[in-house]
N, C-alpha and C positions, 0 to 999 in steps of 0.2 A: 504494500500500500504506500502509495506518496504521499505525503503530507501536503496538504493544501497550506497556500503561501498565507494564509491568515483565516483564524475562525471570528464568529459574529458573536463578540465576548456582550453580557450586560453592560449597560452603563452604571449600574450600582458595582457590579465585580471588578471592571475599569477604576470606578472611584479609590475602593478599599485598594488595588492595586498599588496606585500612584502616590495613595499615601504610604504604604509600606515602602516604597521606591524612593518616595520624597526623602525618607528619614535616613535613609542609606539600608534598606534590608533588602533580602531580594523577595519578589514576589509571582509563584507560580499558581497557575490552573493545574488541578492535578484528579485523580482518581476517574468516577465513574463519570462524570458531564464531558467530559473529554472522551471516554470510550464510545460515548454513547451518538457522540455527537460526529464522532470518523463513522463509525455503523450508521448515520442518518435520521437517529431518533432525536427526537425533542428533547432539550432539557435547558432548563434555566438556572438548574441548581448547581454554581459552581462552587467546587471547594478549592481554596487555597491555601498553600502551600508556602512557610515564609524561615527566614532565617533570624524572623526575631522572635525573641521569648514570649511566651505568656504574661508579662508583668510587662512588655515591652508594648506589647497588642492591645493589653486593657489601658496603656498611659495615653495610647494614639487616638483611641475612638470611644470615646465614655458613653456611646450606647453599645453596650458587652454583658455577653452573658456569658460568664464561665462553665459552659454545660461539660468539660472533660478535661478541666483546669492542668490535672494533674496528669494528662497525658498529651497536656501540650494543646488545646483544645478549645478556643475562644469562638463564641458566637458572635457576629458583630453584625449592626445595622447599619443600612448606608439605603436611603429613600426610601424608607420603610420596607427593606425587604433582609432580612439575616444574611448572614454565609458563614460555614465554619473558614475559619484559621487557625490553621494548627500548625506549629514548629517544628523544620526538621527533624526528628529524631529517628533513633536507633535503640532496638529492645536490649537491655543489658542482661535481665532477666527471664524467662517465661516459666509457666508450670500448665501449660495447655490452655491455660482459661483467665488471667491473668498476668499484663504484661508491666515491667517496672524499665522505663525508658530513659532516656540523656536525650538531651537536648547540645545545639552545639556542634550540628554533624552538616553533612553537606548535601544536596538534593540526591546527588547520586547516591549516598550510604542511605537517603529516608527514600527512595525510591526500593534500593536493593529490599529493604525491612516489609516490603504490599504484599499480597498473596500472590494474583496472577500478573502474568507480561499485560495482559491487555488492561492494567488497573496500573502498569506503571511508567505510563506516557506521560509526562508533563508540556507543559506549553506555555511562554513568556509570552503573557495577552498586552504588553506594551509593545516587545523588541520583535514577536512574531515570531521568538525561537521554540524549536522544540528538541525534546530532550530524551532519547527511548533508548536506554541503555540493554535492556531485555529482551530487544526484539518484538515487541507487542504488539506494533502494526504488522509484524508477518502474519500473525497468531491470530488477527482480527483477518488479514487475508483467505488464511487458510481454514479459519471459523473454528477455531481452537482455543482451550482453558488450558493454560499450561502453567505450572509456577514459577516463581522467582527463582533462580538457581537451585538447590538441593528441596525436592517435593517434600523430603518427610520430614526434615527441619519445619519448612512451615507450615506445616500439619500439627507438628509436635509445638509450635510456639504456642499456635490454637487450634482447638479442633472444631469451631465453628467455620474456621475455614473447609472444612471438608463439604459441610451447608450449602456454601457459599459455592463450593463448584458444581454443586447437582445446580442451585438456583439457575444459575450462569448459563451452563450447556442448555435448561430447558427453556431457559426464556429466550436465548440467541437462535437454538437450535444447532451447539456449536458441541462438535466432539470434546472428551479429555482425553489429554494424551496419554500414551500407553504408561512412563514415569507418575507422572500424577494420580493417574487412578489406581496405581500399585499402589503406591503411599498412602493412597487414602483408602486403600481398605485393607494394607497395616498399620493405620493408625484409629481407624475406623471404634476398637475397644472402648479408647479413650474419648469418646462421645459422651459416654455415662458421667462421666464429670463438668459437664456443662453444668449451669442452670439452667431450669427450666423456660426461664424470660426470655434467654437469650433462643433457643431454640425454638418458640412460640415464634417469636418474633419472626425469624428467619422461615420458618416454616409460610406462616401468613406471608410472608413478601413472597417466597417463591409462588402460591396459589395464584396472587394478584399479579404477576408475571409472566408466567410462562405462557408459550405458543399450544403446551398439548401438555395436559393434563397427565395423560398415559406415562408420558418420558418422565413427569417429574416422580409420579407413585414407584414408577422402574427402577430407577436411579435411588432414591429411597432406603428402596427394599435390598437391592441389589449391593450399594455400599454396607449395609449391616445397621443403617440409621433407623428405619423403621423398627429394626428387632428392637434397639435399645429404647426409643421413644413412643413408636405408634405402632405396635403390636396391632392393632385393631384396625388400621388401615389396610382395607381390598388389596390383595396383592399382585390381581390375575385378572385385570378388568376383560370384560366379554368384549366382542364387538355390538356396536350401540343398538341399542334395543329399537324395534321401528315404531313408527309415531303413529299413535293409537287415529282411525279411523273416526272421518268427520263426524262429529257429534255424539262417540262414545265415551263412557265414564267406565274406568274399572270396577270389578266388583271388590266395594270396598273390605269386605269381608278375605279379600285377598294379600290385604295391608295392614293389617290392623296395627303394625309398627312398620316404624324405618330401621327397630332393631332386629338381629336373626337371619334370617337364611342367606347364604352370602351370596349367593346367587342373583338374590332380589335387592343388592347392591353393586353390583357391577358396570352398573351401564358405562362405556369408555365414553368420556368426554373430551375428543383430540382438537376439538375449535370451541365447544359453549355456546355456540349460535345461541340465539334466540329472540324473544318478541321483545323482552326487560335488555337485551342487547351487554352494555358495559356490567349495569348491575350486577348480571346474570355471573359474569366471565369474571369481576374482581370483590366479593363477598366468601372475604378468606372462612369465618365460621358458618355460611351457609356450603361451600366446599366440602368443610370440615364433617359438617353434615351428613351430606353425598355420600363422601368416600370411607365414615368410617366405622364401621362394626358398632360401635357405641360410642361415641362422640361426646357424650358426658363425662366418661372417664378418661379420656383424651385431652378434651379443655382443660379439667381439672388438673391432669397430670401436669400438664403446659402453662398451669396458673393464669391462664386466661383471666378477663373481669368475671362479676357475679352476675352480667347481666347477659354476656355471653355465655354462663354455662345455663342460667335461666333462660335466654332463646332458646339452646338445644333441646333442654329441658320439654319445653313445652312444645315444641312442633314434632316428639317422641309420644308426648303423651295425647297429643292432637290426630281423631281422623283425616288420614293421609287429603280424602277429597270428601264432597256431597255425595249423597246417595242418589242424587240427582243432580239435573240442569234446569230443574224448575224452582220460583223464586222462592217459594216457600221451604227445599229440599239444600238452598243456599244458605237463606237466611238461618236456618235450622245449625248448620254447620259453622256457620259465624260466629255465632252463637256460643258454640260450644267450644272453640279453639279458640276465639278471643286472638290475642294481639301473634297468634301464631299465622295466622291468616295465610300472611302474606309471603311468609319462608314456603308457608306449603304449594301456597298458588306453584311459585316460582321452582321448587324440587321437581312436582309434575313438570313442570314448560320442559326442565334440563332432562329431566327423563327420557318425554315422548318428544321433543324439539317440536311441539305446537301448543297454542296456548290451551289450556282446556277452554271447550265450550261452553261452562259456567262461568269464567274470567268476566264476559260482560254484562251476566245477570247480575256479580258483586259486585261490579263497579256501578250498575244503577241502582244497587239497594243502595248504596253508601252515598251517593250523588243527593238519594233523594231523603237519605237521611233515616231510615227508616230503623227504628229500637232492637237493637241487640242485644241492650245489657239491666242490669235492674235499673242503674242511674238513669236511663231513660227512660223508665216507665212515668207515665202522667200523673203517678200517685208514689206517696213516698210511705217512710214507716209512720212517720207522725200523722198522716192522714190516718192511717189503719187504725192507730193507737187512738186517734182522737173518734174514728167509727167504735170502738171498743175493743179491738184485739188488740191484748196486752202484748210486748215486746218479748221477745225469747224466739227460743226455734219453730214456734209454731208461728210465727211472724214473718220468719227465713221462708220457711217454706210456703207460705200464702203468695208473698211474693214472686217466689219459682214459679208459682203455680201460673200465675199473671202473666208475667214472663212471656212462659211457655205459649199463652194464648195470644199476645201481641206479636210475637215472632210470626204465629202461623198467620195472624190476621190483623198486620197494621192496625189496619181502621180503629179497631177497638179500644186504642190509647189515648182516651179522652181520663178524664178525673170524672168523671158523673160515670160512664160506664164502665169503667175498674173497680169504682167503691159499689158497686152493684152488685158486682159478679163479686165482690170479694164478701159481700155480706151472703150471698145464696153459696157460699163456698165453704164457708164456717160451720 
C-alpha cells in the first residue's frame, strides 16, 4: 500500500497538534483512525501520540481529563470534541492483564510496545510524514492481523490482545497469520485471568463490528476463548433458517423459551439484514441473546449492567411471539411481555429475515394508544377502594381482572364502565 501524500486530519486534532508542536513536543496520529482511515472507513476519532508527559499535556490544555493518567493517558478538548493523548511509552512490566510503563521513549520504541502492524502506523498530521516501522500497510494490503515483532511476547504482555485479533480479522475480514494464531492459542490459557469488564467489553465491540457473525463465534470457539468465557455460546451455527411464509406465525407452543434445544438456536447470521437494518446488526446484548445457550449467565458472568441482565431476563421469560396477527391476539401479548416487546419483535425479524406480520398490528395499537398495562386503566385503586373494595390482593386481582377485559376490548376503559363491571365482579 502507498501512503497517500496527506490524510483529511480534524480541525480540533490539527489544533491539539500545533499546540503540542508549538511547545516543542512532537505530535502524532496514531492507532486505529489511521488504520481505519488507509482501509477507507470513516472515523473522526483521532488518537494522538506525543512526546510530552502527562503533567506536561494537562499544563497545555486545562480542559483535560485524566481518564489513564497513569499510563500516560490524557483526554483533552479542543471545540468541544475530546481526543486521547497519550505519551510515548514502553511496558517495563506486564503480568498478562496489567501493564507498568516509562515514559521518555521515542515513537519508534511506543510504536514497537501496539499489538498488530496495522495498529502501528503513525502519521505527522502537520509535516504529512509517516512512520510504519512494522510493515503495516503491507499487512493492510495483504488483509492480514499480524503482531509487532515476537507474537507471544504480546500475547503474554496481555491477553486481551488475543480479543483483539479474533475482533480484527472478523470485522476487516482479514486472515491471522500463521505466527500469530500459534501464539495465540499458546497463550490462549491465560484468558482466565482477565477481568471480566475487560472481556465484556471486547466481546460487545466485536458483535457491533464485525462483517459475519459466523467468523466471529468460529474464531471464538476455535482460539479456546469461548471455552474459558462463553461456554454457552452456539458453537456450530446451521445455515440460516428460511423466512417463514407470508402471513405465518409459528406455533408458539414451539418456543416457549429462547433457552434449550440448540438447534433452535443456530440460525447463522453472516450479514443481519433486516427491516430494524443498523439496530438489528449493532445490539451487542440482543446478539448476546441470539447466540447464547442462556444468556443470563453469560451477562452475569461478563458483569454486564442490571438492566442488561434484566432485558435478557425478561425476553426468556416472554412468549417468543402472539398466538396470532389479530389485534386482540397482539394486544394480549403486549401485554404480557411488557417492555420485552420489542427484543422479541426484532429476534423473530433476525431469525426469519422478514418482519412478522403482527409488527404493524403493534405498531397501531401503540400509535393509537390503546391500554396494556394497569396504569392505564381509566380507574385506579383509590376509585375501587372509594366503591368499597378494601386494598390487599383481592384489589391486585380485580384489577387483573379489568385489565384483562380492556386488552381484549379497548372500548370499555371508560371510569363509569370499569366501576360497573368491577362492582358485578365482587
Amino acid at each position: 500500500m502507498a501512503f497517500p501524500e496527506r490524510l483529511d486530519i480534524p480541525t480540533d486534532v490539527l489544533d491539539i497538534s500545533n499546540t503540542l508542536e508549538g511547545a516543542g513536543f512532537e505530535a502524532w496520529c496514531v492507532g486505529g483512525a489511521i488504520r481505519d482511515t488507509l482501509l477507507g472507513e470513516a472515523n473522526s476519532d483521532f488518537d494522538i501520540a506525543t512526546s510530552a508527559t502527562p503533567e506536561q499535556v494537562r499544563a497545555l490544555f486545562p480542559h483535560n481529563v485524566p481518564v489513564g493518567e497513569k499510563y500516560g493517558t490524557i483526554a483533552v478538548r479542543s471545540r468541544r470534541r475530546f481526543h486521547e493523548v497519550t505519551t510515548f511509552r514502553q511496558d517495563v512490566r506486564t503480568d498478562g492483564r496489567h501493564a507498568e510503563v516509562q515514559f521518555g521513549v521515542s515513537l519508534e520504541e511506543d510504536l514497537a510496545r501496539r499489538d498488530f502492524t496495522i495498529n502501528a502506523i503513525a502519521y505527522h498530521p502537520i509535516r504529512q510524514e509517516w512512520r510504519d516501522p512494522f510493515d503495516g500497510a503491507a499487512d493492510l494490503d495483504q488483509r492480514t492481523v499480524r503482531a509487532v515483532g515476537e507474537a507471544g511476547r504480546r500475547f503474554g504482555e496481555d491477553y486481551l490482545r488475543i480479543l483483539r485479533a479474533l475482533r480484527f480479522a472478523a470485522r476487516f475480514e482479514f486472515k491471522i497469520d500463521t505466527p500469530t494464531w500459534d501464539a495465540a492459542l499458546a497463550a490462549a490459557p491465560g484468558l482466565v485471568n482477565l477481568s471480566a469488564e475487560r472481556v465484556r467489553d471486547e466481546w460487545f465491540k466485536g458483535l457491533r463490528t464485525t462483517r459475519s457473525i459466523e467468523r466471529l463465534v468460529d474464531l471464538w470457539w476455535k482460539v479456546g476463548a469461548a471455552k474459558v468465557w462463553l461456554p454457552e455460546l452456539v458453537q456450530e451455527p446451521r445455515p440460516q433458517l428460511p423466512a417463514a411464509p407470508a402471513g405465518a406465525v409459528r406455533a408458539p407452543e414451539r418456543r416457549q423459551s429462547l433457552v434449550g434445544r440448540r438447534e433452535e438456536r443456530s440460525a447463522a447470521l453472516p450479514e443481519l439484514t433486516g427491516v430494524h437494518g443498523a439496530t438489528l446488526r449493532r445490539d451487542p446484548v440482543l446478539l448476546t441473546i441470539l447466540l447464547c445457550l442462556d444468556p443470563v449467565a453469560v451477562l452475569v458472568r461478563l458483569k454486564a449492567s442490571n438492566a442488561e441482565i434484566a432485558r435478557a431476563a425478561a425476553v426468556l421469560a416472554g412468549r417468543p411471539e402472539p398466538e396470532g396477527a389479530t389485534p386482540v391476539a397482539v394486544r394480549r401479548w403486549l401485554s404480557a411481555v411488557g417492555d420485552a416487546a420489542d427484543d422479541l419483535e426484532m429476534l423473530w425479524e433476525l431469525r426469519h429475515r422478514v418482519a412478522p406480520i403482527w409488527e404493524p398490528v403493534m405498531r397501531g395499537i401503540r400509535e393509537r394508544g390503546e391500554p396494556l398495562t394497569r396504569k392505564e386503566l381509566a380507574i385506579t385503586g383509590a376509585d375501587l377502594q372509594s366503591a368499597g373494595v378494601p386494598p390487599g390482593p383481592a384489589m391486585g386481582n380485580l384489577l387483573e381482572r379489568l385489565l384483562a377485559m380492556v386488552v381484549d376490548d379497548p372500548a370499555l376503559n371508560t371510569r363509569e364502565v370499569l366501576l360497573a363491571r368491577a362492582r358485578s365482579l365482587r
